[in-house]
C-alpha positions as CSV (number, residue, x, y, z in Angstrom):
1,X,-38.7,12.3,-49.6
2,X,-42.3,10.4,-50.7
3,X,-44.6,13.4,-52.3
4,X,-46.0,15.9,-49.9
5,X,-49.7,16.3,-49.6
6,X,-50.8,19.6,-49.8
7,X,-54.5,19.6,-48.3
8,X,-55.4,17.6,-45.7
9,X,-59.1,16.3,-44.1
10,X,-59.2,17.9,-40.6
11,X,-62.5,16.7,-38.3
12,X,-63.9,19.7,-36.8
13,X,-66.6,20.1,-34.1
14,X,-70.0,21.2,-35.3
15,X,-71.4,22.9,-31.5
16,X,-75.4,22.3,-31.3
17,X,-74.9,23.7,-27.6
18,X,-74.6,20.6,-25.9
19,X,-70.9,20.0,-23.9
20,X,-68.5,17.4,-25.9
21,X,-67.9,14.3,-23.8
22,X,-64.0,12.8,-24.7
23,X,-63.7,9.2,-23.4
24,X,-60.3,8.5,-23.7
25,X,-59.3,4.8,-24.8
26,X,-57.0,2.3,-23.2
27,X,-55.3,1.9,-25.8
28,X,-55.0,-1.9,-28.1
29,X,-55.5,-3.3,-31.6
30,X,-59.2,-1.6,-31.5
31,X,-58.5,2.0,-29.9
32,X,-60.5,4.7,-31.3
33,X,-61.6,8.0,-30.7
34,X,-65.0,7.7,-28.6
35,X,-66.6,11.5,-28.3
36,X,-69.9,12.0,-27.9
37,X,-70.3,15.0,-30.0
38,X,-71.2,16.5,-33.7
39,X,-68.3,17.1,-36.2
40,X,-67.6,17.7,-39.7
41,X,-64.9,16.7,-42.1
42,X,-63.2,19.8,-43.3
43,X,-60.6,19.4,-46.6
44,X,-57.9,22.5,-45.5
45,X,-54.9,23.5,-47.3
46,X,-51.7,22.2,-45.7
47,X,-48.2,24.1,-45.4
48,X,-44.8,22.5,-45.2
49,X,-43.3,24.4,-42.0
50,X,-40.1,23.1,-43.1
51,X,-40.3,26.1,-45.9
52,X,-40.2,28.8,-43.6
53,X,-36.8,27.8,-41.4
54,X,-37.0,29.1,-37.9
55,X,-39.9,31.3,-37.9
56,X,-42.6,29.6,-36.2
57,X,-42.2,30.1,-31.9
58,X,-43.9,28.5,-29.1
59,X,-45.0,31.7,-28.1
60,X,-46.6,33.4,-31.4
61,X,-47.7,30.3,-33.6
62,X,-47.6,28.0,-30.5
63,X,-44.8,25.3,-31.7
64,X,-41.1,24.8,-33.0
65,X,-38.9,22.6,-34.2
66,X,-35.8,21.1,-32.8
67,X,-33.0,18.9,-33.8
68,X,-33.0,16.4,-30.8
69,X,-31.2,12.8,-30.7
70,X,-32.0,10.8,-27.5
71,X,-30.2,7.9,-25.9
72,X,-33.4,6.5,-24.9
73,X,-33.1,2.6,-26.8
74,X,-36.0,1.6,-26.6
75,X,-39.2,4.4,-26.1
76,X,-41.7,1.3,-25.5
77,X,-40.1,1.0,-22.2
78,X,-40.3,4.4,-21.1
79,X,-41.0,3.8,-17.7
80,X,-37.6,2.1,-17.3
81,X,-35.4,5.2,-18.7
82,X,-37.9,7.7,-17.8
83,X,-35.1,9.8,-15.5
84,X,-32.9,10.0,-18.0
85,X,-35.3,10.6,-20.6
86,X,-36.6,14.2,-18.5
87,X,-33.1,14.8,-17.8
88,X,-32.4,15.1,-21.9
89,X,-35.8,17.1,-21.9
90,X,-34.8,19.5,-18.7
91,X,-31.6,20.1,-21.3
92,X,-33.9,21.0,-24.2
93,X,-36.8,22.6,-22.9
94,X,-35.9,25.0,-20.5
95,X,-33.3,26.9,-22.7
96,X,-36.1,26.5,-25.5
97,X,-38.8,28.6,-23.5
98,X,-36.9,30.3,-20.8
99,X,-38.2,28.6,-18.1
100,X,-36.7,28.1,-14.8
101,X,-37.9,24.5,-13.8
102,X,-40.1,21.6,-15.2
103,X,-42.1,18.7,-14.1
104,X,-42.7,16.1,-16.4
105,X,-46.1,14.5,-15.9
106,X,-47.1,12.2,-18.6
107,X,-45.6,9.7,-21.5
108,X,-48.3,8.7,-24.4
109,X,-47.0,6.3,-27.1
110,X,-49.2,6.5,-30.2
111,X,-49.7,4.5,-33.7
112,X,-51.9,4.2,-36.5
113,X,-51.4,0.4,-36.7
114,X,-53.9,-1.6,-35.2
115,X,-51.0,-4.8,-34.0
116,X,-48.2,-2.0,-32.9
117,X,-51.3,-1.0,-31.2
118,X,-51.9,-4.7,-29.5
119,X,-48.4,-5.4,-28.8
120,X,-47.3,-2.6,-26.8
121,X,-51.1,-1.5,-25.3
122,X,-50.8,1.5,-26.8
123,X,-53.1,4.8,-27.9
124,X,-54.8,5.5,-31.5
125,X,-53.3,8.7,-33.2
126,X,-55.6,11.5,-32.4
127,X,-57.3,12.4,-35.4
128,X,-59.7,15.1,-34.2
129,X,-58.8,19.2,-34.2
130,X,-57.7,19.6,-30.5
131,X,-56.2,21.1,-27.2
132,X,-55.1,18.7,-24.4
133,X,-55.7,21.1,-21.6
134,X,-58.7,24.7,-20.4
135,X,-57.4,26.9,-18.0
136,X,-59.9,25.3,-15.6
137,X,-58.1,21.9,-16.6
138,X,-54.6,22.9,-16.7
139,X,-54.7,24.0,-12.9
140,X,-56.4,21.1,-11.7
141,X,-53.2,18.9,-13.3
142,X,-51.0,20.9,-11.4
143,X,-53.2,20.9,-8.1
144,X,-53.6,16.8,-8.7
145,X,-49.8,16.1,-9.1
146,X,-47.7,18.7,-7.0
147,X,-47.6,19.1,-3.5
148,X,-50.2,21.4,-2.1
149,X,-48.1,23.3,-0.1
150,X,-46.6,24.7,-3.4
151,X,-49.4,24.8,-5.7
152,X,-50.5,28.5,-4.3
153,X,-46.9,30.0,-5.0
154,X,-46.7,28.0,-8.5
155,X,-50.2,30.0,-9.3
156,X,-48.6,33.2,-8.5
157,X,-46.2,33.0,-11.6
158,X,-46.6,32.2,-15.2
159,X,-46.6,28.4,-15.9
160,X,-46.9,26.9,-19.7
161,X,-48.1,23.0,-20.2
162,X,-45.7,21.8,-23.2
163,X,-45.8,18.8,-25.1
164,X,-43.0,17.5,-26.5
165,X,-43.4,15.1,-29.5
166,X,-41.4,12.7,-31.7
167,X,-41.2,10.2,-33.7
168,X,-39.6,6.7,-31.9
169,X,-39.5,4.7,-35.4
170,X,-38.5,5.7,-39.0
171,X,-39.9,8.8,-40.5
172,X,-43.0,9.9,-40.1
173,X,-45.3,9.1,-43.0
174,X,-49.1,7.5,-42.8
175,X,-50.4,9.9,-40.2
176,X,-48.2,12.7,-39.9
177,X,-48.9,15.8,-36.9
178,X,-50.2,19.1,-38.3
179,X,-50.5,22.3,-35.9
180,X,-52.7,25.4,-36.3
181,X,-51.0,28.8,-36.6
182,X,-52.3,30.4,-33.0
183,X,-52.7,33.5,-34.8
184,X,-55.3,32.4,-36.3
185,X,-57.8,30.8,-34.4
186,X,-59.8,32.7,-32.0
187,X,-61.5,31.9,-28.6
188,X,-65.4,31.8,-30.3
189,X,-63.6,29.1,-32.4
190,X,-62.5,27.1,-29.0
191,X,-64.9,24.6,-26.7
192,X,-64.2,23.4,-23.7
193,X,-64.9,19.9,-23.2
194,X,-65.6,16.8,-21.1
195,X,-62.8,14.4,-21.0
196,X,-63.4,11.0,-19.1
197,X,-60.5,8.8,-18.5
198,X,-59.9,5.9,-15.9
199,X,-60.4,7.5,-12.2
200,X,-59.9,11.3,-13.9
201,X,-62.6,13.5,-15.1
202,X,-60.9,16.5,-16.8
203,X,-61.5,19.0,-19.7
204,X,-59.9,19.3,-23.3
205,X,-60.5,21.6,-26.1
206,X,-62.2,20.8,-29.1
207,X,-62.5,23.4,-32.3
208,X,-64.7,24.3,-34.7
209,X,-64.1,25.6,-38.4
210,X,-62.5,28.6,-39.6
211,X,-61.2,29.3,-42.9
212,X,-59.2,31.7,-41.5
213,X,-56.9,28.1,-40.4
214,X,-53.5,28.0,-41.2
215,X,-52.0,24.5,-40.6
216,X,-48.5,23.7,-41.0
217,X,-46.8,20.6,-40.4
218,X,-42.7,19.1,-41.1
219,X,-42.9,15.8,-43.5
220,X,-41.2,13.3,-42.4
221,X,-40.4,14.1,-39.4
222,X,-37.5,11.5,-37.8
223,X,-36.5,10.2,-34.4
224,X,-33.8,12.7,-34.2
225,X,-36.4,15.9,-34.0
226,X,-38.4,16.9,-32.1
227,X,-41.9,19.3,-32.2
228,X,-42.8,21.5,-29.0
229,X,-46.8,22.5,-28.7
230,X,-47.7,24.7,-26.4
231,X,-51.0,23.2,-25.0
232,X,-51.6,26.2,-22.1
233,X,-50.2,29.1,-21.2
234,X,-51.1,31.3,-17.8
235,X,-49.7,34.4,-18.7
236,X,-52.7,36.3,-21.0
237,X,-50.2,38.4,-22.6
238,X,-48.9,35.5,-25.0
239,X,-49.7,35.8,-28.2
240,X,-50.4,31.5,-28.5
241,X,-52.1,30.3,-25.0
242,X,-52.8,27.1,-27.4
243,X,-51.5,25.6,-30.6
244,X,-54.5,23.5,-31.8
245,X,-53.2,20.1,-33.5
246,X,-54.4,16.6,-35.1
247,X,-53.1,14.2,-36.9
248,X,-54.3,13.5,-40.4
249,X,-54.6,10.8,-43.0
250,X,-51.8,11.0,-45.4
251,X,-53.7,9.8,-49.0
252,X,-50.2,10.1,-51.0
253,X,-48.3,7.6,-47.9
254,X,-46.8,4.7,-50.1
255,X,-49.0,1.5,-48.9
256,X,-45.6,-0.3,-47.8
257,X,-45.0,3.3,-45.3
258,X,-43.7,2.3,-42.3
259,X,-46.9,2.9,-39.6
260,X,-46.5,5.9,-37.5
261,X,-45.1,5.1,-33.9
262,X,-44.6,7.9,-31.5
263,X,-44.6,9.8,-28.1
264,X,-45.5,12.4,-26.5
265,X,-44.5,13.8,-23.1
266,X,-46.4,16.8,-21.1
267,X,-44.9,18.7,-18.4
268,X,-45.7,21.7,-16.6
269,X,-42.8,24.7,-17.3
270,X,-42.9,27.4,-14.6
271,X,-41.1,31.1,-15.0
């Protein structure tokens, strides 16, 4: 294993009371985070989550870890082995968080290289501190993709939006995920935001600084793992609604480190 880096430069919102606007990229060779917004560059101290075993939880700190290997060959056509794909999830994921069904709703391959970038059309790595989904946002997914008919009794029940993340190349190296502890970040600390995308107008969550921050992240993390974040949660009782996340800039990445290539796949869980 390449040396670890032990702090990190996390971009944090700086709120002047204006609402963040997130226009989401199409992806390509010149993708990049477009937000029309303040921030600041923080320097935070990182920790190595692989130090502390099994102790971190969806539903406390707001992720895990799992040993995962999928028979997916090739992740860059997702679209083609996407049924099998959910089925190895369905396997995974609902024993993980006790949930009784899931619908997964979304696929985003990632990478920090501009012409892994052009090749396959894909996404930047999202190098901003974060939430994918407000409670305002979360139920307007499930209203948009499932059936009206059911979205009524699906709202009577607690239902968690999970995102389930891997690497689909060699180990993870140049721009590596880090999650915040949910425990401590509190809701002052949380802004809901504008995101713009083709035909979708939703709402993301962007943060602002606290030292009271823990982030931990696993080096190195290979295509046999696999990291759960919690990105909503209905039930109010949860300790971690949210586990805020970003990728960062590894400084100590040798400069022949393979670029980071990766995906991530949403679904609703429901109880």
């Amino acid at each position: 294993m390449s040396d670890l880096p032990k702090k990190a430069e996390i971009r944090y919102l700086m709120p002047d009371g204006t609402r963040p606007i997130y226009i989401a990229s199409d992806g390509g060779a010149n993708a990049a985070l477009n937000i029309q917004a303040k921030f600041e560059n923080i320097t935070v101290e990182l920790f190595n989550a692989r130090e502390f075993g099994n102790q971190f939880s969806l539903d406390v700190q707001g992720f895990e870890l799992h040993e995962h290997s999928s028979s997916i060959p090739d992740f860059y056509a997702i679209q083609e082995n996407e049924f099998k794909y959910v089925e190895e999830l369905k396997e995974l994921v609902l024993p993980a968080t006790g949930g009784k069904t899931l619908f997964v709703f979304d696929h985003t391959l990632r990478s920090d290289s501009p012409q892994i970038r052009d090749r396959y059309s894909i996404r930047e790595a999202a190098a901003i501190a974060h939430n994918d989904y407000t409670d305002a946002s979360a139920r307007k997914r499930i209203k948009d993709l499932m059936p009206a008919t059911q979205t009524n009794t699906l709202f009577k029940s607690r239902f968690a939006i999970v995102n389930v993340w891997r690497s689909i190349a060699g180990p993870v190296i140049t721009s590596p995920l880090t999650c915040c502890d949910a425990q401590t970040v509190t809701e002052d600390e949380i802004h809901a935001s504008e995101r713009r995308a083709k035909g979708r107008i939703g709402e993301l969550e962007l943060v602002s600084y606290s030292p009271k921050h823990r982030w931990y992240y696993y080096p190195e993390m290979t295509k046999n793992e696999v990291l759960m974040i919690k990105t909503y949660d209905s039930e109010s009782k949860i300790r971690a609604k949210r586990s805020v996340h970003t990728a960062f800039k590894n400084r100590l990445a040798p400069e022949n480190a393979q670029p980071r290539q990766s995906i991530e796949t949403r679904m609703f869980v429901f109880f």
